[in-house]
N, C-alpha and C positions, 0 to 999 in steps of 0.2 A: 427129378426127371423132367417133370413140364417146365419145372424152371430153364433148364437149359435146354429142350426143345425150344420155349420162346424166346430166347436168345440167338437161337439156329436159326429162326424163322425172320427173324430182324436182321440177320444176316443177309439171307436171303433177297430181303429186300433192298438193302442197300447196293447188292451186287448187280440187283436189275438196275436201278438207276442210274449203273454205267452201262446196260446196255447199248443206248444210244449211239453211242460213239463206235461201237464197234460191231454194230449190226449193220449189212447193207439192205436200205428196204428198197424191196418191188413193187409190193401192195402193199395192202394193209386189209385186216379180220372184219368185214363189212359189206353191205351190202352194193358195194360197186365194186366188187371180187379183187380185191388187190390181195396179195400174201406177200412174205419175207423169204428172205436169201436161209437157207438151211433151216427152211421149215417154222422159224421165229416169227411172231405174231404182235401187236401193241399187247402190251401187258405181261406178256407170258413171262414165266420166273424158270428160268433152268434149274433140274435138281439132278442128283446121283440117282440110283438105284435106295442109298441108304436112307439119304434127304427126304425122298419119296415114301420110305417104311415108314421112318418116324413122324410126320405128316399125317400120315394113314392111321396108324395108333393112335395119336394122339389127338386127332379128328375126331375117330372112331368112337371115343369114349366120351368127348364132349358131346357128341350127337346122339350118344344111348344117355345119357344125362338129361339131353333136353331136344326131343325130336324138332323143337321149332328153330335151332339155330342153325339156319340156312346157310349159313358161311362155312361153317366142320361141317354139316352134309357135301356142302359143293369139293371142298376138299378131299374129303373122303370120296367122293365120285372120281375125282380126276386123278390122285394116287392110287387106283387100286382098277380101273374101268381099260384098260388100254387094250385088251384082244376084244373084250364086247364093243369097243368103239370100232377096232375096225372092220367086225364081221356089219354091223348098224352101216356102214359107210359102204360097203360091198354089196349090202341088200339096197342100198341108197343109189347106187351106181347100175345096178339090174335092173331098175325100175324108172320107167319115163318122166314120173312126174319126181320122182326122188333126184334124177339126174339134175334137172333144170335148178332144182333146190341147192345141188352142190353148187351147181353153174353161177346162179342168181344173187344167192346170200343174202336172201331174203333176215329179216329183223324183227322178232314183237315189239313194240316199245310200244312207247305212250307216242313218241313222235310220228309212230308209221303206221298209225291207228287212225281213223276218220270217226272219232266218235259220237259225231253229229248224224253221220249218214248212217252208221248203225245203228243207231236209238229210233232214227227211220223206218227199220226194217221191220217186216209184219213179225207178231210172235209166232215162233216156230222155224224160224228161219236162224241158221247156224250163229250169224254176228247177233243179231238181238239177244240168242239165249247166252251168247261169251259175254257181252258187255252186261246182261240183266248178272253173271253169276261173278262178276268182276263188285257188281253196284251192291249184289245182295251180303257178299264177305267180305267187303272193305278190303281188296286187293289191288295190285296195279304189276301187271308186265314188267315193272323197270324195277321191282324188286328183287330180278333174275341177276345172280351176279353175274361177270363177266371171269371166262375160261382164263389160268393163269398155270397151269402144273400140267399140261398137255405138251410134249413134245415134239406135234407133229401137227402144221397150221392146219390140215383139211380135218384129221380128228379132232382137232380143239373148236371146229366150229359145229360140228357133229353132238360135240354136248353142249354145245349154245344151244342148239335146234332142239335138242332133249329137254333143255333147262325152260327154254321160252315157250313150248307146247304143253307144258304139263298142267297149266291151268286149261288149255283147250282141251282135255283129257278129263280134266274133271267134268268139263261142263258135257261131250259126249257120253260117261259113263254115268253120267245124272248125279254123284257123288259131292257131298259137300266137305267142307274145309274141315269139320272137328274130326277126333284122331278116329274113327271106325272111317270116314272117308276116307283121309290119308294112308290110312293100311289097304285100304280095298285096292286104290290106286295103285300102290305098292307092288302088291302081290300080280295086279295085270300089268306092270312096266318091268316085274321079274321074268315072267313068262314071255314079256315082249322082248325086250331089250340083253335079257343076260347080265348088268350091269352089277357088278358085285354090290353095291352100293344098294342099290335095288333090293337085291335076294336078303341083304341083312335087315333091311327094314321089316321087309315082308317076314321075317321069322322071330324079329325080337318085337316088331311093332305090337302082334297081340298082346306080351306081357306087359303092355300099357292100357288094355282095354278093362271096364268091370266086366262084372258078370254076364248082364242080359246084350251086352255088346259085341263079346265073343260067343257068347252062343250065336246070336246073330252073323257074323261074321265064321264061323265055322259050321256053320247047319245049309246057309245057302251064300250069302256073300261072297263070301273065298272060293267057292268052288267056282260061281260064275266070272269071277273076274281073273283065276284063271284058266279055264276056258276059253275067255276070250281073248285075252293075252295071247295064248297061243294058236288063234284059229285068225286072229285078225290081221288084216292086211301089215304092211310096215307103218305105224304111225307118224313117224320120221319123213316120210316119202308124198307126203300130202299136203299139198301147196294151201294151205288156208286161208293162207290171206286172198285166195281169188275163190272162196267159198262160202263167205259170207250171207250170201244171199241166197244158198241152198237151205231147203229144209232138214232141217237135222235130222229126222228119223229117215229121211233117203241116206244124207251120209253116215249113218251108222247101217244103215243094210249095205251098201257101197262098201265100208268099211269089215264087214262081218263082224260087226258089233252087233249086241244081243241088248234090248233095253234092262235098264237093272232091275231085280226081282221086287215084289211090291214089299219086302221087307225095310228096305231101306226109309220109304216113307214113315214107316214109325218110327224108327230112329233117329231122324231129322227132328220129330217131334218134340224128342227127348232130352235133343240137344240145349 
């Protein structure tokens, strides 16, 4: 079966590399808001309904195998995410600073980063604690892949905007990179976001935790993060890159974020 899934999937891709030719573009998926003629985006790979199961399956299981393979997660996000993407883009379109986002197309990258002027900023300020929590996990922004199985430009940029804030999410939920972080986060982007993708991590993730990590994670963790998940403004809807230089504990009360319980700092310990 995976054999010929990865044969479907090569497929696939040779099929895009004529899109060229018979796509008319208008725009293009970027932050100088350009889109395509019938919704087609750079990148994006058209699928069936079927294309799209088998995808999802076959995702699914390489990412319960191994929650660090960010490539089967992103696919499995975008075969199986398409009513939570467009209720996220509806809440994005009700909300002022969410609009300008859609308007803008704004970008994380390493390119659209000024990480001179960040490293500037006092501690306690939103950019200093992103770039210290970028410096302290040997992470980078541009390891977000890019939307490819969305068929529809303004939702395929809806989980860019998902994909590229999730590290700004860890660093507001205080949450670090080993897997008790990644579940905690989880469980508050299920309760946020609806994201099928989401809710299965959030429920298969603890069967990856030991002992004192789920107790940890089920006695106060989980309950706080979702909580906040569901009490928290739209995360999506928050222009960050013109917040930098806010103190993060204003944008987490701004946000109706809750600081994380002081259980977490022993677990960071641990790690």
């Amino acid at each position: 079966m995976w054999l010929r899934l990865g044969k479907h999937f090569q497929q696939l891709k040779l099929r895009n590399a004529a899109l060229p030719g018979k796509v008319l573009c208008v725009n293009q998926l970027h932050s100088n808001n350009t889109v395509f003629a019938d919704g087609i985006y750079p990148g994006h790979i058209p699928t069936t309904p079927i294309q799209k199961a088998l995808l999802a399956v076959g995702s699914g299981v390489a990412a319960l195998q191994n929650p660090y393979r960010h490539d089967m997660v992103a696919v499995l996000g975008e075969t199986t995410g398409h009513q939570a993407l467009i209720n996220l883009r509806d809440r994005m379109r009700n909300d002022p600073e969410g609009s300008t986002i859609l308007t803008e197309r704004p970008r994380i990258r390493l390119s659209t980063l000024d990480l001179t002027a960040m490293a500037s900023l006092p501690d306690g300020s939103f950019g200093r604690e992103y770039l210290r929590f970028l410096e302290d996990n040997h992470v980078t922004p541009d390891s977000r892949a890019d939307v490819r199985f969305v068929d529809n430009e303004e939702l395929a940029y809806v989980m860019q905007r998902y994909r590229e804030v999730h590290d700004l999410l860890h660093t507001l939920l205080g949450m670090p990179t080993n897997m008790l972080g990644e579940v905690a986060v989880k469980w508050f982007e299920a309760a946020q976001t609806g994201l099928p993708m989401c809710v299965l991590g959030a429920l298969l993730g603890p069967l990856r935790l030991n002992a004192s990590r789920l107790q940890t994670l089920l006695t106060s963790l989980g309950l706080w993060a979702l909580q906040n998940g569901r009490n928290a403004r739209c995360v999506l809807s928050v222009f960050y890159e013109r917040r930098w230089e806010q103190n993060i504990e204003d944008l987490r009360r701004e946000l109706n974020i809750e600081p994380p319980p002081d259980t977490i700092g022993a677990a960071k310990e641990r790690t």
